[in-house]
ZABA-318671 format. One line per 10 residues: number of its first residue (from 0); their letters; for each residue x, y, z of N, C-alpha, C. Coordinates in steps of 0.05 Angstrom, whole numbers, plus 5000, padded with zeros to 4 digits. Each point is the difference from the previous one (the first is absolute). Layout:
residues N
NUM) a) X:Y:Z:X:Y:Z:X:Y:Z  ...
***
This chain:
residues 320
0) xxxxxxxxxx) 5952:1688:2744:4981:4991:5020:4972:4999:4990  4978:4982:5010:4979:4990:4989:4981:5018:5019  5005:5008:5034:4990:5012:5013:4990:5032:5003  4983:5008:5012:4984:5025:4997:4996:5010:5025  4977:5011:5009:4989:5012:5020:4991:4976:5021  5006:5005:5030:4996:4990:5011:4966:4994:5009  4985:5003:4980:4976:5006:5000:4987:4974:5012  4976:4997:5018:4990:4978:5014:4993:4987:4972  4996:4969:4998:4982:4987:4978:4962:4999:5015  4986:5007:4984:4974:4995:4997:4992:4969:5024
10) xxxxxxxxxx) 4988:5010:5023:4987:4983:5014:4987:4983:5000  4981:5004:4974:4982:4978:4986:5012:4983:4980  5018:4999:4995:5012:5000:4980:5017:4961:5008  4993:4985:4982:5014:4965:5018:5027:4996:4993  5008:5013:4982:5029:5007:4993:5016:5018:5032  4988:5010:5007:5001:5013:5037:5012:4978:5020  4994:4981:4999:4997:4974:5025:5040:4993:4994  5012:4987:5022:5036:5003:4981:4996:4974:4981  5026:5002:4988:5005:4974:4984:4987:4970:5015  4987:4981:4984:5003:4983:5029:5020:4973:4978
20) xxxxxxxxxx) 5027:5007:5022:5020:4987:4988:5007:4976:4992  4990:4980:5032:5005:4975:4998:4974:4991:4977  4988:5004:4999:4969:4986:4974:5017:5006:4974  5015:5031:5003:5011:5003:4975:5024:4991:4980  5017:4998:5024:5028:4974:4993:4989:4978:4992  4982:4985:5027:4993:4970:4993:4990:5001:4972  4982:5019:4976:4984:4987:4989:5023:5010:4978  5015:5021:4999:5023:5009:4976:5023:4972:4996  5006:4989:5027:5011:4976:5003:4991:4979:4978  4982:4995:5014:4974:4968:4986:4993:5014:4969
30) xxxxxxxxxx) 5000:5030:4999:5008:5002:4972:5011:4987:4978  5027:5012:5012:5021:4999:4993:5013:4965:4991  4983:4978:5010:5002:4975:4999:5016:4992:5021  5001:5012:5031:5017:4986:5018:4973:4979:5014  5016:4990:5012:4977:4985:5022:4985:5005:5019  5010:4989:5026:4990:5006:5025:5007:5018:5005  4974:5029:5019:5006:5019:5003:5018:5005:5028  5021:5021:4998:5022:5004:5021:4980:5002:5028  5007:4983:5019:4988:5002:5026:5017:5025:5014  4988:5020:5007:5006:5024:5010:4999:4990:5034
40) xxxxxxxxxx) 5020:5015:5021:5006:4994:5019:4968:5016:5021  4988:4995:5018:4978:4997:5014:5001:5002:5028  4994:5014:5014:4999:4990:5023:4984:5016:5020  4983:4980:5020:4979:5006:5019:5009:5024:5028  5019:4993:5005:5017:5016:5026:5022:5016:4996  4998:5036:4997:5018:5022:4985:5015:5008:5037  5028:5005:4995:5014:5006:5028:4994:5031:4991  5001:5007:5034:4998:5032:4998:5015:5009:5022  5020:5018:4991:5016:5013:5027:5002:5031:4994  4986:5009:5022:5002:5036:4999:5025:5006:5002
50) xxxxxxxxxx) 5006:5029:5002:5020:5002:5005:4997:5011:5029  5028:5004:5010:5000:5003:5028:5003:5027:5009  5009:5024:4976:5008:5027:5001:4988:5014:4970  4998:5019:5006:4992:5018:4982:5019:5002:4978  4989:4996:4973:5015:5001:4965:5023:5020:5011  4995:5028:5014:5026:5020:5004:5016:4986:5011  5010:4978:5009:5015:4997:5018:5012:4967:4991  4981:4985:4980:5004:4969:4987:5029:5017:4982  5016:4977:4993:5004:4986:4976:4992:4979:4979  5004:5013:4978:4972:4992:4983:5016:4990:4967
60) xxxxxxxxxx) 4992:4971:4996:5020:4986:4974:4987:5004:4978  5007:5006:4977:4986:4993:4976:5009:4975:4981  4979:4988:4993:5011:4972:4984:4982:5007:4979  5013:4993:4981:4995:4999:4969:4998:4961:4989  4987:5004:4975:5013:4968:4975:5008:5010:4983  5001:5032:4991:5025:5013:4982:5023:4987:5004  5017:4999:4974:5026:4989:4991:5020:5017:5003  5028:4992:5003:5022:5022:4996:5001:5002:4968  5006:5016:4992:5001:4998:4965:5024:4986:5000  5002:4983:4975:5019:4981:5000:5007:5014:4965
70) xxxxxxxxxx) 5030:5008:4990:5010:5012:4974:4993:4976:4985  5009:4978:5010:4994:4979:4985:4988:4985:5000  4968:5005:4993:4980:4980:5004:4977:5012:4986  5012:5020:4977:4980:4998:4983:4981:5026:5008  4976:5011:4990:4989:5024:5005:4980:5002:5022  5005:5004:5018:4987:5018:5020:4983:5020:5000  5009:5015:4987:4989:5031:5000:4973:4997:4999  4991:5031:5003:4969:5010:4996:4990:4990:4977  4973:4978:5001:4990:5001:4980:5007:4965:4991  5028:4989:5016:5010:4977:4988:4979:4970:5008
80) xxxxxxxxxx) 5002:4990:4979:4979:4976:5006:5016:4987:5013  4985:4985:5009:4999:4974:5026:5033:4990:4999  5025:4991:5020:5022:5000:4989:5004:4979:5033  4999:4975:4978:5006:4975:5020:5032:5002:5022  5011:5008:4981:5041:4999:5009:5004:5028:5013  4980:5015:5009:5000:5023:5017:4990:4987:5022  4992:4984:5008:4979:4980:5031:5026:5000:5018  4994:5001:5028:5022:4996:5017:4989:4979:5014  5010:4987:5018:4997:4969:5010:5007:5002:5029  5020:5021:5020:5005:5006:5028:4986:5019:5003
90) xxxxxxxxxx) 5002:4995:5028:4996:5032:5017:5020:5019:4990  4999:5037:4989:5027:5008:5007:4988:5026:5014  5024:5015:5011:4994:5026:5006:5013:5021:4995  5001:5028:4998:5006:5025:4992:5008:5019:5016  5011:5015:5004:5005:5026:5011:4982:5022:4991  4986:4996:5026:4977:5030:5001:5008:5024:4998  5019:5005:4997:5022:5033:5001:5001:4995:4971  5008:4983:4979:4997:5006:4977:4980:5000:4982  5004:5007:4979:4971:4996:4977:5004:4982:4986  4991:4972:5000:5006:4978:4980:4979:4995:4978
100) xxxxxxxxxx) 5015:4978:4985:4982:5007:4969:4985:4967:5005  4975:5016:5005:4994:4965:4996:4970:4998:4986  4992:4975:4985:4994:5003:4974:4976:4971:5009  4972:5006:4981:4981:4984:5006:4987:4982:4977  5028:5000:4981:4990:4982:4969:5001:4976:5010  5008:4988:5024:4998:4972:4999:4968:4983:5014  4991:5025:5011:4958:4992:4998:4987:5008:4985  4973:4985:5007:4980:5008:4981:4989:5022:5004  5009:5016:4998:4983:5026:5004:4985:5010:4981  4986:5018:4996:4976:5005:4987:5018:5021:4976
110) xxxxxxxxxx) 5016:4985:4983:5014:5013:4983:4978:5019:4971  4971:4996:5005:4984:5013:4977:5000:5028:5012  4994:4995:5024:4992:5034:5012:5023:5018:5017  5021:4987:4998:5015:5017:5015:5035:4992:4997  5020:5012:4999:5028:4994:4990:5017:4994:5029  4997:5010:5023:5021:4991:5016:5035:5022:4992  4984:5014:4997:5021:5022:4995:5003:5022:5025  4986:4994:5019:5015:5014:5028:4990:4979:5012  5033:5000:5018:4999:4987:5023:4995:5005:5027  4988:5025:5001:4977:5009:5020:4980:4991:5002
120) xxxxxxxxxx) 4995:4993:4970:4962:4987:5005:5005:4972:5009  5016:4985:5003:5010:4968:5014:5011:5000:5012  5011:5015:5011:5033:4999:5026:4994:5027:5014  4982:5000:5029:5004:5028:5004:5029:5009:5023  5009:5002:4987:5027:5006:5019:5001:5019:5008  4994:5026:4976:5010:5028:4994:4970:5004:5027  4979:4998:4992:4979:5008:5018:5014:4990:5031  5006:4984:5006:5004:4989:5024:5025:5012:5011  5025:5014:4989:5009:5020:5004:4992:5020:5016  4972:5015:4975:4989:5028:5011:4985:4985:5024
130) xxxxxxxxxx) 4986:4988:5006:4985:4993:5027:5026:4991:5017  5019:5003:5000:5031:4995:5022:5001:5029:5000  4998:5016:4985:5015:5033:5004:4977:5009:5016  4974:5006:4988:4981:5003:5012:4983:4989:5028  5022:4978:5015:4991:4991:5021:4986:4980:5010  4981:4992:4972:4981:4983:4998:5009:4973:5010  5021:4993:4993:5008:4972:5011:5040:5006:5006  4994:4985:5025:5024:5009:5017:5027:4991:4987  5003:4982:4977:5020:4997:4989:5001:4977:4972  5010:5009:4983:4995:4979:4975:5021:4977:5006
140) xxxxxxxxxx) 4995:4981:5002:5022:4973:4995:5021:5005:4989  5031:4993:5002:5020:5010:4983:4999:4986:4973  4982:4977:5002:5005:4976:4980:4975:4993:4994  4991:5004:4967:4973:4990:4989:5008:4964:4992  4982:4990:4997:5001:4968:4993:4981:4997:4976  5011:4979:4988:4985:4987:4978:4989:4975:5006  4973:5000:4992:4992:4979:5007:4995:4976:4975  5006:4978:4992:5002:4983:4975:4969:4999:4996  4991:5005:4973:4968:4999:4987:5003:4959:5004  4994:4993:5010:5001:4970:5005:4973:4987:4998
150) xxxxxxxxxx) 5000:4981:4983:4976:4978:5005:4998:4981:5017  5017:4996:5003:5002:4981:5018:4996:5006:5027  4982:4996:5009:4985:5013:5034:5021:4991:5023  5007:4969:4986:5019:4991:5033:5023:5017:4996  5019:5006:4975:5026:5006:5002:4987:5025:5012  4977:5025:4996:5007:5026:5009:4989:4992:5028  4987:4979:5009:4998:5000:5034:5026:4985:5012  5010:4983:4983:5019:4987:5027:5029:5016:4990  5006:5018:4975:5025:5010:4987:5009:5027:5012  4970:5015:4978:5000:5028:4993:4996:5013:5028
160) xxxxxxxxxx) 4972:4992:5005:4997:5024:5024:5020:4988:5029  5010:4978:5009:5021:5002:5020:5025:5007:4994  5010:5008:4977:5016:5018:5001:4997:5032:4992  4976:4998:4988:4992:5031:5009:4994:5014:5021  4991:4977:5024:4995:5007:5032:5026:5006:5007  5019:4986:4994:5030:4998:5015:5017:5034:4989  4994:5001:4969:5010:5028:4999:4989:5024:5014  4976:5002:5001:4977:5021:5011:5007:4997:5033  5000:4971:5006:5015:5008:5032:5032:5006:5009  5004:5004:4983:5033:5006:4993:4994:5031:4996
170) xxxxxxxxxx) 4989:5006:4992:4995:5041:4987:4983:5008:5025  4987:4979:5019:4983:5015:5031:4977:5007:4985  4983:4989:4976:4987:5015:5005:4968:4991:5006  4980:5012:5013:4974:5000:5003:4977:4995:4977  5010:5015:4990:4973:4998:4977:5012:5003:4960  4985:4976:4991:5011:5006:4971:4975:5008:4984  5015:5013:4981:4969:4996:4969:5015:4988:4979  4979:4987:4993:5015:4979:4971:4980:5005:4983  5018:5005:4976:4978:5013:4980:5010:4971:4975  4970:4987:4991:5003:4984:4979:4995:5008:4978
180) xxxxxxxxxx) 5002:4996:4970:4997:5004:4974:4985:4981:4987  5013:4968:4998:4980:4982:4981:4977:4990:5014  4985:4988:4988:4986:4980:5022:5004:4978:5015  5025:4987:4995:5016:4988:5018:5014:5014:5022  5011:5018:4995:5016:5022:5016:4975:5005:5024  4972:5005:4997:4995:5005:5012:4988:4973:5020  5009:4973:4994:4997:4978:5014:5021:4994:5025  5028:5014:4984:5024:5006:5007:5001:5009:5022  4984:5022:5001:5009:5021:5025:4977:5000:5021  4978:4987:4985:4988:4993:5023:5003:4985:5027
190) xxxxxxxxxx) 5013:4973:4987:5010:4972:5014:5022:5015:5012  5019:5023:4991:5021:5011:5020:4991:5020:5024  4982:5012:4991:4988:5020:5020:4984:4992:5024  4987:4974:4993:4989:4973:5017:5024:4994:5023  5028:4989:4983:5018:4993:5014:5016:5020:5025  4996:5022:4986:5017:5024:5011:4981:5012:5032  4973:5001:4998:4979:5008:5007:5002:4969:5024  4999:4983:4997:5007:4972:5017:5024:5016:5023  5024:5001:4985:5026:5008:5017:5002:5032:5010  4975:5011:5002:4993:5025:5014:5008:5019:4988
200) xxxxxxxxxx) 4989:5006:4975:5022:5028:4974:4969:5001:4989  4984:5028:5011:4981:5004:4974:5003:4997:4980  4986:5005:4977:5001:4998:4979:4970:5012:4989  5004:5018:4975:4982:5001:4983:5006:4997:4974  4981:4993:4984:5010:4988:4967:4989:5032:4990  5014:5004:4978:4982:5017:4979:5003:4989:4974  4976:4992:4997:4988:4981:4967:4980:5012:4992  5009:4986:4974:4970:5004:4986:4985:4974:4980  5006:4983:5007:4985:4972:5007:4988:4988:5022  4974:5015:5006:4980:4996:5027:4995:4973:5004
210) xxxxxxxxxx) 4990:4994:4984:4992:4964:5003:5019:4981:5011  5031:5002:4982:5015:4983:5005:5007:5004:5035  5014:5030:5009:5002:4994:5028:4984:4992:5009  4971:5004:5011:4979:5000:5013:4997:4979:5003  5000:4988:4974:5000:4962:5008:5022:4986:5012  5021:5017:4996:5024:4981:5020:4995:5008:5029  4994:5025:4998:4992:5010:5029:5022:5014:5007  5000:5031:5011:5029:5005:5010:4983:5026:5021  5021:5009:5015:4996:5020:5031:4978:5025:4974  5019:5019:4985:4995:5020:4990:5002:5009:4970
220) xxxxxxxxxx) 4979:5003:4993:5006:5010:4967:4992:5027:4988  5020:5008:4988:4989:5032:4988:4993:4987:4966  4976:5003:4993:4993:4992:4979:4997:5023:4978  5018:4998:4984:4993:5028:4975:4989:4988:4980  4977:5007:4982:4998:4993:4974:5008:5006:4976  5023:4998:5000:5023:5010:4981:5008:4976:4984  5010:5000:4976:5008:4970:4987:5024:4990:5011  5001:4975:4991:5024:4989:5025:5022:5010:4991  5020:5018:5020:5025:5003:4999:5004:5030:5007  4965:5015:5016:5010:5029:5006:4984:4995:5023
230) xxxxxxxxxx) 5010:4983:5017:4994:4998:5040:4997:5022:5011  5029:5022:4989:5017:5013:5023:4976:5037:4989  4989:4996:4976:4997:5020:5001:4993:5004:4961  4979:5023:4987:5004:4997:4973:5038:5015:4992  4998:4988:4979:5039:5007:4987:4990:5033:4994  5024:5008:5014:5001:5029:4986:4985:5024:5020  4991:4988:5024:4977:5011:5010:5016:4995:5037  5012:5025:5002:5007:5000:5035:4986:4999:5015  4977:5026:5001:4981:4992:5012:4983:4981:5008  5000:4983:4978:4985:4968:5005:5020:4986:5015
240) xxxxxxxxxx) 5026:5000:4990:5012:4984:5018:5001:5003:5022  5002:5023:5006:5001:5006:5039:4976:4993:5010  4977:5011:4993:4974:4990:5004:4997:4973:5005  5003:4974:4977:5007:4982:5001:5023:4980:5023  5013:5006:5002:5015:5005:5030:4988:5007:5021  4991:5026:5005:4985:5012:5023:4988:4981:5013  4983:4986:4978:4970:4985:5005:5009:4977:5011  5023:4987:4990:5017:4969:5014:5008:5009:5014  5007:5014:5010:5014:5012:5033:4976:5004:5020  4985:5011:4984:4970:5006:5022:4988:4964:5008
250) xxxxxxxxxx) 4998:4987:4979:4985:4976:5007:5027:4987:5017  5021:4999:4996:5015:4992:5018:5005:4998:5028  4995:5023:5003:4999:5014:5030:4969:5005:5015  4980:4992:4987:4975:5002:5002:4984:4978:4994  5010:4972:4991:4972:4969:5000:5009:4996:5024  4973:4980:5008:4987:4999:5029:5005:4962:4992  4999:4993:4979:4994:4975:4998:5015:4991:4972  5005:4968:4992:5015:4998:4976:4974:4997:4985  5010:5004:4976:4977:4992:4970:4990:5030:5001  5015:5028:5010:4996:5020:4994:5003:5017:4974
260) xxxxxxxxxx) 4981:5000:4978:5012:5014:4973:4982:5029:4997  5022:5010:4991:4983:5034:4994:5013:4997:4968  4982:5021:4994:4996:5009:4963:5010:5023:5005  5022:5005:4986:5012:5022:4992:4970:5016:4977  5003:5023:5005:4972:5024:4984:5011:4993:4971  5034:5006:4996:5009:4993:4964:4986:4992:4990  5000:5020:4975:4980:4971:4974:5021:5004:4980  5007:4974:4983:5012:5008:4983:4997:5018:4975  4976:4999:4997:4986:5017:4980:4970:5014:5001  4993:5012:4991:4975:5005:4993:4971:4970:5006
270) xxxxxxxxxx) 5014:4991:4974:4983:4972:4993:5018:4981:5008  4982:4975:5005:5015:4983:5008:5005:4969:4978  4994:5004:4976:5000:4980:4980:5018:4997:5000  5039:5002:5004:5025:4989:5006:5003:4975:5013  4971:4991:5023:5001:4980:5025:4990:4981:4969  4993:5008:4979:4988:4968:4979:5032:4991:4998  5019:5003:4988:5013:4996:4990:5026:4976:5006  5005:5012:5027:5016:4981:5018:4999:4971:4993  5013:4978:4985:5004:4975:5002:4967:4984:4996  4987:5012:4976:4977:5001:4999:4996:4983:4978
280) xxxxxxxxxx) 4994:4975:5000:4996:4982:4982:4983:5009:4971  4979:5010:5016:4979:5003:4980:5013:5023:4979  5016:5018:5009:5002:5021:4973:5025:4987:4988  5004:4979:5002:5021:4995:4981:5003:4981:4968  5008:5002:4984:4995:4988:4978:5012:4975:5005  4991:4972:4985:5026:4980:4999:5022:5002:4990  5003:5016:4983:5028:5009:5002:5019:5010:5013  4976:5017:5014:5025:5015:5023:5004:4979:5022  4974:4984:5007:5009:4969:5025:5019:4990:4992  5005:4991:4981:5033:4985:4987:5012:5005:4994
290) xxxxxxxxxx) 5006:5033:5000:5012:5011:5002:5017:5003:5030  4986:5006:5025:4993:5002:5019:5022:4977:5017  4978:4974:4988:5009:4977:5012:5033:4988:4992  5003:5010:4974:5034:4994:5002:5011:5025:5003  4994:5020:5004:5021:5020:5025:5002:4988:5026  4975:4992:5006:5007:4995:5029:5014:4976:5010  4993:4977:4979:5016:4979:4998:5033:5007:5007  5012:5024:4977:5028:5004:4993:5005:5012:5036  4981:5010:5003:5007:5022:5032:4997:4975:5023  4993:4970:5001:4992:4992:5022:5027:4984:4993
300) xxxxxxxxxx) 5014:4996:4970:5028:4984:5005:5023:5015:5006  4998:5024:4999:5021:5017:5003:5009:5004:5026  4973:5003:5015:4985:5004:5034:5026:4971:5007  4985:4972:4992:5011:4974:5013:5032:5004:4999  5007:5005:4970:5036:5012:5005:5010:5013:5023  4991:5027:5007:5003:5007:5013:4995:4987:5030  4979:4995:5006:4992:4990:5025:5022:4977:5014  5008:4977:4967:5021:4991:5008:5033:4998:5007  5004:5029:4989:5021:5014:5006:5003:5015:5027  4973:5014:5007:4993:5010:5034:5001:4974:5011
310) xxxxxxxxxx) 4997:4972:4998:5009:4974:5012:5026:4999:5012  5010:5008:4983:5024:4995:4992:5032:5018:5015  4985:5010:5006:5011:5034:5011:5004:5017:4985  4994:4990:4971:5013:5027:4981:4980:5020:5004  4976:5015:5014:4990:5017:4987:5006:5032:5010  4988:5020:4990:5006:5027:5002:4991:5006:5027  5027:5012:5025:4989:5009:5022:5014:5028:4995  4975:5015:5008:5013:5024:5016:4999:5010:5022  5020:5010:5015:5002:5019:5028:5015:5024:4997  4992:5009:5024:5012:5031:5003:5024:5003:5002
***
């Protein structure tokens, strides 16, 4: 682990302010020699539905864009770079009574500063457990969902999220948290939490790409400044995770209005020079861009294979 003391970063300090993401993709993009920059989804009017009963008494969903680990599709694990043929393409869902293995090499996550070696710090299940024993919320969903990291804005509005409404109203329940990892993921779950929040199911996100929600617009956000891929909490660190939790359960049950975001206290470090690094044009050599640019090339044909196989019906579902 690259992480330390939960120590605040320096106030004065412009490395302090979060990543600002979308400036940062677009210009690593146009880097990189693509073209026109990805038009990120936008919108003027956020739905907002309270809830009707107190968290003790809701049922409450968790959605992830974590993967099931797949044996055959190559490395996953902690630490594994970017891994196109690990992407899933449906909705699926899980059994909340079990512990499943699910794995976040198929986004971009901030693989310099952090490994993705607990799946506490991306999936808080285990936390959401103890707040079911402890009372805090009247019952966990029997069934977590996956939500597809999708670019494509219409398939996750007219695909993803109406059949994620249809499972979530199938489980009864009130209120979800969806926790995203890449910076798409977190476009992902915004546009679902929009949808979900429409068909009367709170929702709060916990990210840590401020910019990207904010500009799509959604009811509630718990914002950590952690590198992308530790939402739920720092790895290794319970206390943060429950904390982390606590704080999405509190804003949950407590915004008055949508476009509500609170800052989690977390810092990931001491200093905050980690926020240079992220998909950062400027520190990179031309070597490493062309380097760069035919990885991602090999990862965006691998992606289309697949995508055309999820066409197709062949792709990886799982249920409980």
């Amino acid at each position: 682990m690259k992480t330390n003391s939960p120590a605040h970063a320096d106030p004065g300090s412009d490395q302090d302010a979060p990543i600002p993401y979308l400036q940062r993709i677009r210009d690593y993009y146009q880097g990189l020699g693509y073209g026109a920059p990805y038009e990120w989804a936008h919108f003027d009017q956020v739905p907002f539905h309270r809830l009707r009963q107190p968290l003790a008494q809701c049922r409450v969903a968790l959605i992830t864009t974590a993967a099931p680990y797949q044996a055959d599709k190559g490395d996953q694990g902690p630490g594994a770079p970017y891994n196109a043929a690990a992407k899933f393409y449906q909705v699926y869902s899980g059994d909340c009574a079990q512990d499943p293995d699910l794995r976040i090499a198929h986004v971009a996550i901030d693989r310099q500063h952090t490994y993705a070696d607990d799946l506490a710090a991306y999936f808080p299940l285990a936390a959401l457990r103890r707040a079911q024993a402890s009372g805090r919320i009247g019952a966990l969903a029997p069934r977590f969902h996956g939500l597809p990291t999708n670019r494509s804005q219409r398939t996750t509005l007219e695909v993803d999220a109406p059949e994620l409404l249809s499972r979530c109203q199938v489980d009864c329940v009130e209120a979800a948290i969806l926790v995203p990892n890449c910076p798409v993921c977190h476009q992902s779950v915004s546009l679902a939490a929009r949808w979900l929040e429409q068909h009367g199911i709170a929702t709060v996100i916990m990210g840590c790409a401020k910019d990207i929600v904010e500009y799509v617009g959604v009811p509630r956000l718990l914002f950590t400044d952690f590198p992308l891929g530790n939402a739920a909490g720092r790895p290794g660190d319970l206390a943060s995770q429950d904390l982390s939790l606590a704080l999405a359960l509190q804003l949950l049950e407590s915004a008055t209005a949508a476009r509500t975001t609170v800052q989690s206290p977390l810092r990931w470090r001491a200093d905050s020079t980690w926020k240079l690094d992220y998909s950062n044009i400027e520190r990179l050599t031309p070597e490493e861009i062309a380097r760069r640019r035919a990885e991602f090339d090999r990862g965006k044909d691998e992606a289309r294979k697949l995508r055309d196989s999820a066409a197709q019906g062949g792709s990886f579902e799982h249920h409980p």
